[in-house]
C-alpha positions as CSV (number, residue, x, y, z in Angstrom):
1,X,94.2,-146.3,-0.5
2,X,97.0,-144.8,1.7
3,X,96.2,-141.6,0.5
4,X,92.4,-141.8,1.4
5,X,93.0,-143.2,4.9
6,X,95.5,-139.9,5.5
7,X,92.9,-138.0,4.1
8,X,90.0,-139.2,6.1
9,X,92.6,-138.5,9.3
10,X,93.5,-135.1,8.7
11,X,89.8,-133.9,7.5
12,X,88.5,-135.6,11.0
13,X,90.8,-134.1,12.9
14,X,89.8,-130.2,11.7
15,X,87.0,-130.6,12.1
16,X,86.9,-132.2,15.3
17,X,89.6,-129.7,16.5
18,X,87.7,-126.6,15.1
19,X,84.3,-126.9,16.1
20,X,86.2,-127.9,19.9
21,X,86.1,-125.9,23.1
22,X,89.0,-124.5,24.0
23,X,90.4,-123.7,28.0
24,X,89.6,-120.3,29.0
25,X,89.9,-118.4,32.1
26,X,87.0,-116.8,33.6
27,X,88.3,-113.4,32.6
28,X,88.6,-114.5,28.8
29,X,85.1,-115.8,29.0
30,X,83.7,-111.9,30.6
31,X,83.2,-109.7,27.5
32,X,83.7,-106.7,29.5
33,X,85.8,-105.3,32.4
34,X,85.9,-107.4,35.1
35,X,87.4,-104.7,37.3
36,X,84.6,-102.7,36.7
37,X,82.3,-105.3,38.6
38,X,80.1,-103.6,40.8
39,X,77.9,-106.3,42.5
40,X,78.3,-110.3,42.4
41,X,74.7,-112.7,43.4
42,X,75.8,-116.1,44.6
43,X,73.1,-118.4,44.2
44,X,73.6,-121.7,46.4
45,X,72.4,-124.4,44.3
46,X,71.5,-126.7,47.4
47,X,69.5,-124.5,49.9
48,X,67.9,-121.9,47.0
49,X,69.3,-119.0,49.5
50,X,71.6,-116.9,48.0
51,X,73.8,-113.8,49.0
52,X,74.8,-110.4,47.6
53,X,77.5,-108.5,47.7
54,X,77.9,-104.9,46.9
55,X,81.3,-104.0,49.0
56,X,84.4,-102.9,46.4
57,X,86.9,-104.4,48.4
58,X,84.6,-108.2,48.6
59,X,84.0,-108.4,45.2
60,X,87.8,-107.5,44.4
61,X,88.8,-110.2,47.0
62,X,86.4,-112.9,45.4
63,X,87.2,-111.9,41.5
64,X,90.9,-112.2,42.6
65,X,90.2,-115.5,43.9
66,X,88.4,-117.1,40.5
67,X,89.3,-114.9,37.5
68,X,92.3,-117.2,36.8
69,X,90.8,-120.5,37.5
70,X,91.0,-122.4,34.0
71,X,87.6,-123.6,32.6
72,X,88.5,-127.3,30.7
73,X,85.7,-128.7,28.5
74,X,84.5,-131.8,29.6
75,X,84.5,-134.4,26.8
76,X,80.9,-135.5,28.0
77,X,78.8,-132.2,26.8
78,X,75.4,-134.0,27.6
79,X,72.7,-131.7,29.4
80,X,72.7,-132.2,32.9
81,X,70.5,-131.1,36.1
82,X,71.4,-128.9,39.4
83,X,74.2,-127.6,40.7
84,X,76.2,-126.3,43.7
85,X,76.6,-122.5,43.2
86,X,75.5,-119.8,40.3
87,X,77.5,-116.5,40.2
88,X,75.9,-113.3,38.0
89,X,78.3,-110.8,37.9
90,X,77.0,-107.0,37.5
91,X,77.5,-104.0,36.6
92,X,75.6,-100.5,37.1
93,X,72.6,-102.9,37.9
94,X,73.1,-104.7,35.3
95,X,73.3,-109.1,35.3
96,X,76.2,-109.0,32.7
97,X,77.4,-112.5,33.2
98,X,76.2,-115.5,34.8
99,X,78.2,-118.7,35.3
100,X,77.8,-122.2,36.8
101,X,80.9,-123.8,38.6
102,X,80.5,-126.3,35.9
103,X,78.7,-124.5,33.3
104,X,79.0,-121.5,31.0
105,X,76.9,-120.3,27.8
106,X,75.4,-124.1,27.7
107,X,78.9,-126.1,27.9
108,X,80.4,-127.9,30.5
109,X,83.9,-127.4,32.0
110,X,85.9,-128.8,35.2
111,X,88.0,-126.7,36.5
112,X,91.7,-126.2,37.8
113,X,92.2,-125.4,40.5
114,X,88.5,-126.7,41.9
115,X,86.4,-123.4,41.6
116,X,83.6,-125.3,43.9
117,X,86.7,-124.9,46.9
118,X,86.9,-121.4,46.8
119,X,83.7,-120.7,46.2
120,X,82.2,-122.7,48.9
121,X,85.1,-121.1,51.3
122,X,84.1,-118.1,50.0
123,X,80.1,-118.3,50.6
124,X,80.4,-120.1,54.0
125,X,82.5,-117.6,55.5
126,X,80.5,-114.4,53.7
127,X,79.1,-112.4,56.6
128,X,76.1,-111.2,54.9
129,X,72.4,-112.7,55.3
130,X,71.3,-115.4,53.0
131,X,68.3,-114.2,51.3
């Protein structure tokens, strides 16, 4: 009986463990280069207005900012509605990655530090017109 119970343990514990998210860093989760960025859409959630920005030197500034933040899985993975800012990050043109402050590829995370502080910082004080 002993044996069973140990074995029940253990078994639920792979498989809980292996089908788990792990914490990642935006820069694990971005297939490609992230230095090679060349344009970043910020999409406030709230308003519908969002902002783009092309300059080098911004988008280095901004990546700088989040590419270290560490995404942790929420326990609670149920669907949920709205948000406070979308990001798509681009390159030659192209939307390579997009990325909620709370969502990536259909999971949700909460972050550490709080990506919603810097980007909020970040968006507020963006000189460039909100389209």
């Amino acid at each position: 009986m002993r044996r069973l119970v140990v074995f029940i343990f253990v078994f639920s514990f792979v498989i809980l463990t292996g089908c788990g998210l792990e914490t990642k860093t935006l820069t694990q989760f971005y297939e490609g280069d992230i230095n090679k960025v060349s344009k970043i859409v910020i999409l406030d959630g709230n308003t519908g207005y969002k902002k783009t920005i092309e300059d080098k030197k911004t988008i280095e500034s901004f990546l700088s900012e989040i590419k270290d933040i560490k995404f942790i899985p929420d326990e609670n993975q149920e669907a949920r509605s709205g948000f406070n800012y979308a990001i798509g990050l681009y390159q030659n043109g192209v939307d390579d990655f997009s990325f909620g402050l709370t969502q990536i590829n259909d999971h949700y995370y909460h972050t550490e530090p709080d990506i919603f502080l810097i980007v909020d910082n970040f968006y507020t004080n963006l000189d460039i017109k909100e389209e």
